[in-house]
KOLNUTOR-513473 format. One record per residue: residue in one letter; x negated, y negated, z of N, C-alpha, C, O, CB in turn. Coordinates in steps of 0.1 Angstrom, whole numbers, padded with zeros to 4 digits, always signed. Glycine has a CB too. Layout:
! residues N
AXYZXYZXYZXYZXYZ
...
***
This chain:
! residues 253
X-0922-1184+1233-0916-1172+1227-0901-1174+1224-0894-1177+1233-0918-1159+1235
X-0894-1171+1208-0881-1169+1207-0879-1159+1211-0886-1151+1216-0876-1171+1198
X-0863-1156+1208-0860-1144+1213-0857-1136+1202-0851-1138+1192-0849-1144+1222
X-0862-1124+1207-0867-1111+1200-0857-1109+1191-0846-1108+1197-0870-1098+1210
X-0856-1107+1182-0844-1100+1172-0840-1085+1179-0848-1077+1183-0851-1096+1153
X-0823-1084+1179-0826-1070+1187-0811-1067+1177-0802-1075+1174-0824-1068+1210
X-0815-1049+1171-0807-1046+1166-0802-1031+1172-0811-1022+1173-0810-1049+1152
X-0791-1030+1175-0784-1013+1183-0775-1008+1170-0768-1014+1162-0769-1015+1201
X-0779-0995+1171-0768-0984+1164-0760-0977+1171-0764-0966+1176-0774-0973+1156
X-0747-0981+1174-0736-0972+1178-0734-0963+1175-0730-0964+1164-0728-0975+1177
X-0734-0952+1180-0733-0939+1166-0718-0933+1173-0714-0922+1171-0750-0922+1165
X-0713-0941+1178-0696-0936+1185-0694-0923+1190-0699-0920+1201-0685-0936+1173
X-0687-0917+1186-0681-0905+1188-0682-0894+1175-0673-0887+1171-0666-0908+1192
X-0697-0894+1171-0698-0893+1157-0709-0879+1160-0712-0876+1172-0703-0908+1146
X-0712-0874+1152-0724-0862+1149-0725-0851+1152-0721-0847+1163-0734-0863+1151
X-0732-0842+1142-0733-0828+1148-0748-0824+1146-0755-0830+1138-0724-0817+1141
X-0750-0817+1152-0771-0814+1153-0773-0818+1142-0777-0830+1140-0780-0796+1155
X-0771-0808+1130-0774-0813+1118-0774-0824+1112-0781-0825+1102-0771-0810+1113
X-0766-0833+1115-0764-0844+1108-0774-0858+1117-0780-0867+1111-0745-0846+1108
X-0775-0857+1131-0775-0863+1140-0798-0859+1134-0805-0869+1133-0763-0857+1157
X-0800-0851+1132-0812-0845+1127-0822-0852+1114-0834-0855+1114-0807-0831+1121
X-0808-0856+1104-0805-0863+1097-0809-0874+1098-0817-0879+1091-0796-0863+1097
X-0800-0882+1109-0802-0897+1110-0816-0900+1115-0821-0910+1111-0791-0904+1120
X-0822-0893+1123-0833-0893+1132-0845-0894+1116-0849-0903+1110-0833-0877+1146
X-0847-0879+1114-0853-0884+1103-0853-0896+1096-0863-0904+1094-0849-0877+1097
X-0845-0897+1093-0843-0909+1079-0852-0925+1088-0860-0933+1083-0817-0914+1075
X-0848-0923+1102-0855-0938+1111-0866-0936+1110-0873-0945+1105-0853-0942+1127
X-0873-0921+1114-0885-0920+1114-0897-0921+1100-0909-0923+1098-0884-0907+1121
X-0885-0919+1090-0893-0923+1076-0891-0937+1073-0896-0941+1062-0887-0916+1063
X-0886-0945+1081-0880-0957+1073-0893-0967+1076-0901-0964+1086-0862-0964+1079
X-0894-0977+1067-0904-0986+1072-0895-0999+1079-0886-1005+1074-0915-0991+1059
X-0901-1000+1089-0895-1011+1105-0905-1021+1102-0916-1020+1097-0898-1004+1127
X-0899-1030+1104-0908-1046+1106-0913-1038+1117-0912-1025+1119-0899-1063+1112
X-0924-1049+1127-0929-1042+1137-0925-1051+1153-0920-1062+1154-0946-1042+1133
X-0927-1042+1161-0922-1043+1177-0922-1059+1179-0913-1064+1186-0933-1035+1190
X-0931-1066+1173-0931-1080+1176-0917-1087+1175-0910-1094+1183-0940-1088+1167
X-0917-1082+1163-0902-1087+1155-0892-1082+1160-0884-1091+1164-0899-1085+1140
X-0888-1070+1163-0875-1065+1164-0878-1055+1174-0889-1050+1176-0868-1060+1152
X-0869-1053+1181-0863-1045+1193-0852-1038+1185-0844-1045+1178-0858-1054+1208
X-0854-1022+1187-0847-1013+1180-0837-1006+1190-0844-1001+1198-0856-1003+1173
X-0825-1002+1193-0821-0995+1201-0809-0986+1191-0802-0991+1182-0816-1004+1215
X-0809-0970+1194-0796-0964+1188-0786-0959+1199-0791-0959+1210-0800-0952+1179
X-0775-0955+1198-0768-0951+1210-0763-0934+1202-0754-0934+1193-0753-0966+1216
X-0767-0926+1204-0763-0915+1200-0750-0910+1213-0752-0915+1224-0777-0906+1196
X-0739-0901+1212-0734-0896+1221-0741-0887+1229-0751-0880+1225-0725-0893+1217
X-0735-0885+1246-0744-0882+1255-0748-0871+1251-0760-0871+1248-0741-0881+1268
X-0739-0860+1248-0745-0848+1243-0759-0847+1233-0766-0837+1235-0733-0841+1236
X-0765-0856+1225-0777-0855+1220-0786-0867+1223-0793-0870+1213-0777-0853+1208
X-0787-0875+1235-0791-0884+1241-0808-0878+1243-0817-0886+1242-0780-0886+1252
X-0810-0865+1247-0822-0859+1250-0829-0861+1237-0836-0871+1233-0821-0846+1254
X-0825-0849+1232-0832-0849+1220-0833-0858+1211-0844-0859+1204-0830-0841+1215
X-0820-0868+1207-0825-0878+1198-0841-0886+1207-0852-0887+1200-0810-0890+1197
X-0840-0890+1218-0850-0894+1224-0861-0887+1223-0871-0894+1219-0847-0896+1236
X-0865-0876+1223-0874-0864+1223-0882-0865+1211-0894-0865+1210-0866-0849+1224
X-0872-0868+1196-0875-0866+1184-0877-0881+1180-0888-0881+1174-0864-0857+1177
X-0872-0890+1181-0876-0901+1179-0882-0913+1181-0882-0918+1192-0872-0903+1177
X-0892-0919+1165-0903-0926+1169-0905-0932+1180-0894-0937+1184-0905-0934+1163
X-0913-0933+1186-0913-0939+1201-0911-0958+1202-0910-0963+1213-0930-0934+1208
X-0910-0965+1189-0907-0978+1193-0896-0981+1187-0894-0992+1181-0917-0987+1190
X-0884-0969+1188-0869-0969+1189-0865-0963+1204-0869-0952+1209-0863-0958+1176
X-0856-0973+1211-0850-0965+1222-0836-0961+1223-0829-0961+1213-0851-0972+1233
X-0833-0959+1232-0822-0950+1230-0809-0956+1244-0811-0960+1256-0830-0933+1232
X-0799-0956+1238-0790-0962+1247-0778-0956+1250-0772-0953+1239-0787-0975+1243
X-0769-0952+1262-0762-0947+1265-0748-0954+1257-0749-0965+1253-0764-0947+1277
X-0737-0949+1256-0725-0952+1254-0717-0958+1263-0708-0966+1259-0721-0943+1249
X-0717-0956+1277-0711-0956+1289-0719-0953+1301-0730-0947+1300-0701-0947+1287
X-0715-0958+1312-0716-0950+1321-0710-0955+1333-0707-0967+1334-0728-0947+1322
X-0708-0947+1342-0699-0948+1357-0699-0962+1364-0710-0967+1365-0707-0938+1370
X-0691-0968+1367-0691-0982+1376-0701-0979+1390-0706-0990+1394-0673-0987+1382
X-0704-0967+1397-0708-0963+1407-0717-0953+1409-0721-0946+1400-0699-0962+1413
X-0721-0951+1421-0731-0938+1421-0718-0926+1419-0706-0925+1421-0741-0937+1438
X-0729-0917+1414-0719-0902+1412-0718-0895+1420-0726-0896+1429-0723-0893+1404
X-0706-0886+1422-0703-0878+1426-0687-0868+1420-0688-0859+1412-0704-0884+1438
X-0675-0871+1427-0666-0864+1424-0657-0875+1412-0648-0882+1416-0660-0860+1438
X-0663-0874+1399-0659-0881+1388-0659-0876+1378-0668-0880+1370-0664-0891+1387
X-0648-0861+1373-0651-0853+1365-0655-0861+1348-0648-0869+1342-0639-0842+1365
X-0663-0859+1346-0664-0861+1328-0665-0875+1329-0659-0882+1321-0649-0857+1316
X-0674-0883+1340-0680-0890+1344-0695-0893+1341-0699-0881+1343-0677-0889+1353
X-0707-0900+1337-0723-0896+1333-0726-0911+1344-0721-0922+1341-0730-0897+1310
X-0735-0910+1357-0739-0916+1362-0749-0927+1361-0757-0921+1368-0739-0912+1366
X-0754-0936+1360-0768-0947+1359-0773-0939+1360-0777-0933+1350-0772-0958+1368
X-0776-0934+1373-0787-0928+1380-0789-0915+1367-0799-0916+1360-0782-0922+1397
X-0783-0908+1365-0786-0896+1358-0793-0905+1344-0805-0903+1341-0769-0884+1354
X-0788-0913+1338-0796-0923+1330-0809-0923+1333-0817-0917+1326-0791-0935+1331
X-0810-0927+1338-0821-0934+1345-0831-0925+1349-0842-0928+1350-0816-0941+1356
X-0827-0913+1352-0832-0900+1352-0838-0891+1343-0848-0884+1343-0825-0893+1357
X-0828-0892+1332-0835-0888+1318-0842-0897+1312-0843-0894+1300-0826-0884+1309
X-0848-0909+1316-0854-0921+1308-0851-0927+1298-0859-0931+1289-0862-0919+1305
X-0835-0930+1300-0827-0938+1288-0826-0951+1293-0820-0953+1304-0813-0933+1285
X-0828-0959+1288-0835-0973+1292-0820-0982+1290-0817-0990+1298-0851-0979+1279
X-0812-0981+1280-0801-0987+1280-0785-0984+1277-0784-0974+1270-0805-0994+1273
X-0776-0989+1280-0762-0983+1282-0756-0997+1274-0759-1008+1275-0756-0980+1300
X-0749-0992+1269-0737-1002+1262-0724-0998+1274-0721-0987+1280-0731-0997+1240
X-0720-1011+1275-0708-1014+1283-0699-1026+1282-0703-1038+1281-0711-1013+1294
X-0689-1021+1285-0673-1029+1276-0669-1030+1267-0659-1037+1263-0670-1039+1276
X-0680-1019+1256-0670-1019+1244-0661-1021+1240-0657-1010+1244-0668-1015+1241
X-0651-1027+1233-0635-1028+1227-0632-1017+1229-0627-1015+1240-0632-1032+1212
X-0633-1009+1219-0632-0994+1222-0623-0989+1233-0612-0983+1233-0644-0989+1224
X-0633-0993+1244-0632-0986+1258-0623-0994+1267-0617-0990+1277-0648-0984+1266
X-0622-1008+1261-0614-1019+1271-0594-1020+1264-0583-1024+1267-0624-1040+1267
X-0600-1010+1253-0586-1013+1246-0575-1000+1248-0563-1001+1252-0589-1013+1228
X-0584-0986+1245-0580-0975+1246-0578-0971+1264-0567-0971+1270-0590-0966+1237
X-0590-0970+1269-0595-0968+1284-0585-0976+1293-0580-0971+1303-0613-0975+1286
X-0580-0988+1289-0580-1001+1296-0590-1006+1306-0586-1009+1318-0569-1003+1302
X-0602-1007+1302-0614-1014+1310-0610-1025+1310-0603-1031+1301-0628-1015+1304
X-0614-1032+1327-0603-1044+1331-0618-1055+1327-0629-1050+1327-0595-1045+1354
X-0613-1068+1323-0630-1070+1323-0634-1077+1340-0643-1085+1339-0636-1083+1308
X-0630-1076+1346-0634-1070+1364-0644-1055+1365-0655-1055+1371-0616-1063+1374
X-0638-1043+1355-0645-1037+1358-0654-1033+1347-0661-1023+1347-0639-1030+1365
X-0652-1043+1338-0668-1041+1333-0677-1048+1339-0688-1042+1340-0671-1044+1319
X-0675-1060+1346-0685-1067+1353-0695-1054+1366-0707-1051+1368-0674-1080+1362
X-0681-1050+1373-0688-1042+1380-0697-1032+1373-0709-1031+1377-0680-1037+1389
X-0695-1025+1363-0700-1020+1358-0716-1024+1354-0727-1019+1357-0692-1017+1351
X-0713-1033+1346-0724-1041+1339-0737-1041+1354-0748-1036+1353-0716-1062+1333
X-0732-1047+1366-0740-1053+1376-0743-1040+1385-0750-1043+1395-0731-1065+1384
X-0738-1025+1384-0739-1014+1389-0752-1006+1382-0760-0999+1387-0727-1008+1388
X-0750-1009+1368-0765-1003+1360-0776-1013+1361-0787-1007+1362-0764-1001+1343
X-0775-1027+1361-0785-1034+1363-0795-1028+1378-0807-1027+1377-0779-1047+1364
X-0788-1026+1388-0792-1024+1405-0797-1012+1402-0804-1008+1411-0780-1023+1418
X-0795-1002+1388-0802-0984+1388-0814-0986+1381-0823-0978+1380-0791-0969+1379
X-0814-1003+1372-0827-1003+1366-0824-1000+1354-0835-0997+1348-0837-0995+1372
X-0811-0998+1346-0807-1002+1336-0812-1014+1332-0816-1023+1339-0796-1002+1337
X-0811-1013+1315-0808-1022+1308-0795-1024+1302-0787-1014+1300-0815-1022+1302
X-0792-1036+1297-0776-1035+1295-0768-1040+1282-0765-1052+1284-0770-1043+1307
X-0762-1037+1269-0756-1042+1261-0745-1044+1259-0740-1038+1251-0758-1040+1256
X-0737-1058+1267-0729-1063+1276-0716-1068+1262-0717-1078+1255-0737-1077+1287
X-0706-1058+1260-0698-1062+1248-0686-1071+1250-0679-1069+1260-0693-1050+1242
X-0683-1084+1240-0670-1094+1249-0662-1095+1228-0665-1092+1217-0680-1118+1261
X-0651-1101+1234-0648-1102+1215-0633-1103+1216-0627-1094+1221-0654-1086+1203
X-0628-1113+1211-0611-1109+1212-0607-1102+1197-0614-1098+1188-0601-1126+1215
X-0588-1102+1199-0584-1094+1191-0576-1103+1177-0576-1115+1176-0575-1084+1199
X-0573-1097+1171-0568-1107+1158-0558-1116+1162-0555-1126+1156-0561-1098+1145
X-0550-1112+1174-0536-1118+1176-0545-1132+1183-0544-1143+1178-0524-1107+1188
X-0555-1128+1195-0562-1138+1202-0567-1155+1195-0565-1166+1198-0574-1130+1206
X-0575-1148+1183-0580-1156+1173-0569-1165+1166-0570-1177+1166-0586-1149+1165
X-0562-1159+1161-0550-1163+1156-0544-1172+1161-0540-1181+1154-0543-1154+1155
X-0542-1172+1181-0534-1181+1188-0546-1193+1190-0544-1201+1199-0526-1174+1203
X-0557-1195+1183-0570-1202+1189-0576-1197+1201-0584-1205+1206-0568-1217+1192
X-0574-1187+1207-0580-1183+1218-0589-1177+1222-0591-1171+1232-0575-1180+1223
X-0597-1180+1211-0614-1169+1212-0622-1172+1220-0624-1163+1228-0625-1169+1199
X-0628-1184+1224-0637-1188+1232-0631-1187+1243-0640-1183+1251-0642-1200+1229
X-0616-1190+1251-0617-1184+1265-0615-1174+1270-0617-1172+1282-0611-1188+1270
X-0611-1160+1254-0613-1149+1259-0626-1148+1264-0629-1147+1276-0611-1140+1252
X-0635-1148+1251-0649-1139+1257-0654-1152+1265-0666-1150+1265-0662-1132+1244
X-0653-1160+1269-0656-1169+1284-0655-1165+1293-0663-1164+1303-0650-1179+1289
X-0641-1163+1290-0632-1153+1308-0641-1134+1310-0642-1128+1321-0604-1148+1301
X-0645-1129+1297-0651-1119+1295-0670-1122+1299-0679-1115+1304-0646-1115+1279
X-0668-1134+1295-0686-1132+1303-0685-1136+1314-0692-1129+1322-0701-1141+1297
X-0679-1146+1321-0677-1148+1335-0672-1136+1344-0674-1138+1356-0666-1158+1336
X-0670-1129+1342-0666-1116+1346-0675-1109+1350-0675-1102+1361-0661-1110+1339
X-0685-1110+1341-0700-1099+1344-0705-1113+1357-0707-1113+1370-0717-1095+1323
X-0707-1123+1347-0717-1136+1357-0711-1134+1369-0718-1136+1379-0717-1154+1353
X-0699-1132+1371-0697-1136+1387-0704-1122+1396-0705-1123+1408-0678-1137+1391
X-0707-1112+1389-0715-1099+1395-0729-1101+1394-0735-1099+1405-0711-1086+1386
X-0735-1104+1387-0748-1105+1387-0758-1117+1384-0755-1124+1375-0750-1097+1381
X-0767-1119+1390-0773-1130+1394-0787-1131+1380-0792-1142+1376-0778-1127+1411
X-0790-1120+1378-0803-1122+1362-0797-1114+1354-0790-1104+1355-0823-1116+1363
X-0801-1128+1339-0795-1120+1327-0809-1115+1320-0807-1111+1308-0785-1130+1316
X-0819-1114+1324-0833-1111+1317-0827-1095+1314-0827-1094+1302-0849-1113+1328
X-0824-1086+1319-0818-1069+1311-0803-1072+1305-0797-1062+1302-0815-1053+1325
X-0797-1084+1304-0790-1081+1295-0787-1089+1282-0789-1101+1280-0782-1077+1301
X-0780-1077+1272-0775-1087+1255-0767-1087+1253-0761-1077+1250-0777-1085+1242
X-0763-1100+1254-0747-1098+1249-0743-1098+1234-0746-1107+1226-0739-1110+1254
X-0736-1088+1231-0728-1085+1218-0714-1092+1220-0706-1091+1229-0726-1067+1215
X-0714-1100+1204-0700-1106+1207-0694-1094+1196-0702-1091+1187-0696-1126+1203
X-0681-1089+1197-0675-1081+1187-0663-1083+1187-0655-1080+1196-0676-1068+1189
X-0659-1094+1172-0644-1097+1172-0639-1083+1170-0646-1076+1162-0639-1109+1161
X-0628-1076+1176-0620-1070+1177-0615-1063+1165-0615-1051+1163-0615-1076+1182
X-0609-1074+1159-0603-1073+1144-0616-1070+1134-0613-1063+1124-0594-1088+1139
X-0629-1073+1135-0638-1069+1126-0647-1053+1128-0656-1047+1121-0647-1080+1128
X-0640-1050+1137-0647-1037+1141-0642-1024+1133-0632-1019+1137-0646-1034+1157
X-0648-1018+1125-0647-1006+1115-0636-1009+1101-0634-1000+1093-0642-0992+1125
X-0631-1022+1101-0619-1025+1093-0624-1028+1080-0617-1028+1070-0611-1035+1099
X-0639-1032+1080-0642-1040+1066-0647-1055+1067-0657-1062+1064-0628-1041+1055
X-0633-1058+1075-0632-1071+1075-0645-1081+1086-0645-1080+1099-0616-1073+1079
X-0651-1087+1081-0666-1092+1093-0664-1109+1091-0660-1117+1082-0688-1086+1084
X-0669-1111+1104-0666-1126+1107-0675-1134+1097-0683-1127+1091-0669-1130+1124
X-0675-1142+1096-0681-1152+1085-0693-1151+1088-0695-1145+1098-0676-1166+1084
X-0705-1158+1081-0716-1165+1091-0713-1177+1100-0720-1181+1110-0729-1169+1083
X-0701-1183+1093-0697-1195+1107-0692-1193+1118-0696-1197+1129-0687-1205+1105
X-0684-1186+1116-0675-1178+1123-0681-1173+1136-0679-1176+1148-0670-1166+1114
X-0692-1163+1131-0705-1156+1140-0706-1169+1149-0702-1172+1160-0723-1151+1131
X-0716-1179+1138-0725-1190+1149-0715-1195+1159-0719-1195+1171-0733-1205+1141
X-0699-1200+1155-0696-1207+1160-0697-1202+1172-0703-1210+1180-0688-1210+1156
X-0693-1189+1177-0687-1183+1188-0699-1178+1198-0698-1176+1210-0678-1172+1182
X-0711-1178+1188-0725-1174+1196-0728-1190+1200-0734-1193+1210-0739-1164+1186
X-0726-1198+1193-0728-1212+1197-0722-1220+1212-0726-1228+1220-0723-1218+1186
X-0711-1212+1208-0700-1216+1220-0704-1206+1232-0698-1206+1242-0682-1214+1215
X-0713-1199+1230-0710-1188+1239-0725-1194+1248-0727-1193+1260-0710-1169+1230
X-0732-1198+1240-0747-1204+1245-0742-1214+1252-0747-1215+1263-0759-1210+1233
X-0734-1221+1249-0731-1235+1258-0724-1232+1266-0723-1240+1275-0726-1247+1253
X-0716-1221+1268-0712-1218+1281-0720-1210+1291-0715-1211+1302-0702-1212+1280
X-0730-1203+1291-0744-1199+1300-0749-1213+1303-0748-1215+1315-0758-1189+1290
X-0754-1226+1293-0756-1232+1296-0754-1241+1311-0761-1246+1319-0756-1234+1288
X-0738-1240+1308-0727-1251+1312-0724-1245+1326-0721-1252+1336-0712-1251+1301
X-0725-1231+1325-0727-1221+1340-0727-1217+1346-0719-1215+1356-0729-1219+1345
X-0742-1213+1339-0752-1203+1346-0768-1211+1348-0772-1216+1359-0753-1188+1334
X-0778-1212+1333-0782-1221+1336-0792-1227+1319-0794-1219+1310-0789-1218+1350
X-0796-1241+1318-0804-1239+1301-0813-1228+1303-0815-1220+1294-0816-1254+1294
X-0820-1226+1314-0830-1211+1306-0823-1198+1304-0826-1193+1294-0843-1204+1317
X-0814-1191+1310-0801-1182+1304-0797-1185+1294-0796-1175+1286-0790-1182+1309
X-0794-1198+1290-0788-1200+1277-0795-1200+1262-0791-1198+1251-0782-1212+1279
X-0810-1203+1269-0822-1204+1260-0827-1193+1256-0831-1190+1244-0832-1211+1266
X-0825-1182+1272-0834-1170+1264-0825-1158+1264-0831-1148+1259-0851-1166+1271
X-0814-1156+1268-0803-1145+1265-0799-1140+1249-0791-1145+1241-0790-1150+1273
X-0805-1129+1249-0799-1130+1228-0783-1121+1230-0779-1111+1236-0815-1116+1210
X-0777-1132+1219-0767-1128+1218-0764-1119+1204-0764-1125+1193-0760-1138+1219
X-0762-1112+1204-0761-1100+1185-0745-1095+1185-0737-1090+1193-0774-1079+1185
X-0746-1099+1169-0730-1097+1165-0724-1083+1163-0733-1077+1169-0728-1103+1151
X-0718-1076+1160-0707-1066+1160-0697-1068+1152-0690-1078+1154-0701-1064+1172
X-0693-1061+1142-0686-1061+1136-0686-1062+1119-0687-1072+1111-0682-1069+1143
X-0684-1044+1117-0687-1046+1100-0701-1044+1091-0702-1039+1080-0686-1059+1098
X-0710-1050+1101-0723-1053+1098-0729-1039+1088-0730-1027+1091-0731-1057+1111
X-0733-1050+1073-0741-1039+1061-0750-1044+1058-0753-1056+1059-0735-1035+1048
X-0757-1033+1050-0763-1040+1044-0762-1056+1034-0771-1063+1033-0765-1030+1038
X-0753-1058+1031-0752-1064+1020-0746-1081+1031-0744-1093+1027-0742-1055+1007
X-0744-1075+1043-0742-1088+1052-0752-1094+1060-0753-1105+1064-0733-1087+1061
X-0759-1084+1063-0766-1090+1078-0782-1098+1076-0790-1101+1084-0769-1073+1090
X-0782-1100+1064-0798-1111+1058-0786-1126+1065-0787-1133+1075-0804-1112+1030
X-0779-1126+1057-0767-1140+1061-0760-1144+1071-0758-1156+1075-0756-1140+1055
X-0756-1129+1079-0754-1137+1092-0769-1137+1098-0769-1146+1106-0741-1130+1103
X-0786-1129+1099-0793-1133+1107-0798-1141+1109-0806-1143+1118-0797-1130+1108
X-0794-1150+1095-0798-1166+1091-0790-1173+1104-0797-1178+1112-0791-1171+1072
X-0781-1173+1105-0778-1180+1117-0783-1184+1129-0790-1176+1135-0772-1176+1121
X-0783-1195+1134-0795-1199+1148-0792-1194+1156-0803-1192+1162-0797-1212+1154
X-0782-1190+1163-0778-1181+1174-0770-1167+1166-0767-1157+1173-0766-1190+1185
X-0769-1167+1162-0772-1147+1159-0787-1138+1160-0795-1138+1151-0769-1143+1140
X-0789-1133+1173-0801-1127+1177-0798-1117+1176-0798-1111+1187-0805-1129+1189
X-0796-1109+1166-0793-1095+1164-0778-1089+1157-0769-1095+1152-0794-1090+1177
X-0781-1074+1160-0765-1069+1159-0762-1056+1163-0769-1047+1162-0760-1068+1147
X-0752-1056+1167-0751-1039+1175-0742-1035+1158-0734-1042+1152-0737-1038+1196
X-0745-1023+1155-0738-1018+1144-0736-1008+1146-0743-1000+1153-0744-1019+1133
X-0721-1003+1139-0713-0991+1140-0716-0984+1134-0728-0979+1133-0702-0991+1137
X-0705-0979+1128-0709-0969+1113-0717-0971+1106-0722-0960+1104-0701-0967+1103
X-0724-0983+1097-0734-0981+1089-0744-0978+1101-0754-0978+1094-0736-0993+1078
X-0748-0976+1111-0762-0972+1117-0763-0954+1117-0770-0946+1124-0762-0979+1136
X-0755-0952+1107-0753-0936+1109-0755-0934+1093-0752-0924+1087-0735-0929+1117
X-0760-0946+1088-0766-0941+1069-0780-0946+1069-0785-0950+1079-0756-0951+1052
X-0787-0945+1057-0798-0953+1055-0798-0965+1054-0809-0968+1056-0803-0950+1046
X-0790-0976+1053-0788-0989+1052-0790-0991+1066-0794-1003+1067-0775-0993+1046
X-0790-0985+1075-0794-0989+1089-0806-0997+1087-0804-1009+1091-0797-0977+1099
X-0819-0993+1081-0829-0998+1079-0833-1012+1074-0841-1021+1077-0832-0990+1073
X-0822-1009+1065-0820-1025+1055-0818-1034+1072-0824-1043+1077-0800-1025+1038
X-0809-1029+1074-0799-1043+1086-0815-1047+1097-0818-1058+1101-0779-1031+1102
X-0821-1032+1098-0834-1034+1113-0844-1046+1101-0851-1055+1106-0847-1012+1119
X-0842-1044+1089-0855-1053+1080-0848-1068+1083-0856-1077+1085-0856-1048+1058
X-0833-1071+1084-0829-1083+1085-0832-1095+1094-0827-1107+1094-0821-1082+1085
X-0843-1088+1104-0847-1091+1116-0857-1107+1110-0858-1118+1115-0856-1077+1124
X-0863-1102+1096-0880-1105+1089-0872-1121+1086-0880-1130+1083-0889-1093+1070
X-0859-1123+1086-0853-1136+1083-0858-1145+1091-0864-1155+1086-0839-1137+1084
X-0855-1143+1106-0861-1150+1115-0873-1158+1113-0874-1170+1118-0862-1143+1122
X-0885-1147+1104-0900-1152+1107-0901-1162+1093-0911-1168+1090-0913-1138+1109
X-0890-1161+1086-0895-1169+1070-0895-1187+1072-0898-1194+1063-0879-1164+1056
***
């Protein structure tokens, strides 16, 4: 077995019933390759986390935005694993850019994080990616090195988790990493699981891109040998979402 094409919709800090009603619909009309091919996940914000789940097709899941390094308690405006895990949300995105840039998420404590939802029975969509300045100095591959070593030194199986690489500079700007660009860094990113952790980690962990991703990109980068997917932003909040989940069918040609 290769590894599964997996594509996430970020839906950020975005929606209102009606609109969020909207998007749900539009998945539920859309025609999906089928479960063989692709693994679907959306991340709506917590506040409609229920009901998007409630209302939608059942071979779409549903993934948290965040959640707590620890068990809960006195952590106002805090959403625990456990409470995850409680409402039957199967997956959490964590270390977003976003959250590492604004927040200052150390990547220490996304590791812990990452290795805190795994132990609640999470699943996990583990985000790494440098910034324009990083790239610029050649320093991409030891950021997100130093960014996956971080989680690896916390946790011992990568079978629950995907790593999303998200250059920095490509996120909501327009601007999207090449298709070389992509492989190189998912390439480099495979030979470092390899190099280690171990070849079956490196063999069967999918890595999916971030950053930009449209319609009119993501047939070209899924062409790539290590692009196993893509976590997408803003366009996962139009109809073209669909187009990007169809880009999966590249794989099987």
């Amino acid at each position: 077995m290769g590894r599964k094409f997996f594509v996430g919709g970020n839906w950020k800090c975005n929606g209102t019933t009606e609109e969020v009603k909207k998007i749900v619909s539009t998945l539920n009309a859309g025609e999906l390759p089928s479960t063989d091919i692709v693994e679907v996940v959306v991340s709506p914000p917590f506040v409609f986390l229920t009901s998007v789940k409630s209302e939608l097709r059942p071979e779409i899941q549903v993934a948290a935005q965040n959640c707590w390094v620890k068990k809960g308690g006195a952590f106002t405006g805090e959403v625990s694993a456990e409470m995850l895990v409680n409402l039957g949300v199967p997956w959490v995105i964590l270390g977003h850019s976003e959250r590492r840039a604004l927040l200052k998420e150390t990547n220490e404590f996304v590791g812990d994080k990452v290795a805190y939802a795994l132990s609640q029975g999470l699943k996990v969509i583990a985000c790494v990616g440098e910034t324009l300045e990083q790239r610029e100095a050649g320093t991409t591959m030891e950021v997100v090195a130093e960014q996956t070593k971080a989680i690896a030194d916390k946790i011992s199986c990568w079978d629950n988790v995907v790593v999303a690489y998200e250059p920095v500079w490509a996120i909501g700007t327009g601007k999207v990493a090449s298709p070389a660009q992509a492989q190189e860094v998912h390439a480099g990113l495979r030979k470092w699981f390899e190099e280690n952790i171990s070849a079956e980690v490196a063999a069967t962990t999918r890595i999916i891109y971030g950053g930009s991703v449209s319609g009119s990109n993501c047939k070209e980068l899924a062409g790539q040998a290590d692009v196993d997917g893509f976590l997408v932003g803003g366009a996962s909040l139009k109809p073209e979402f669909v187009d990007i989940i169809k880009a999966a069918e590249v794989k099987c040609a």
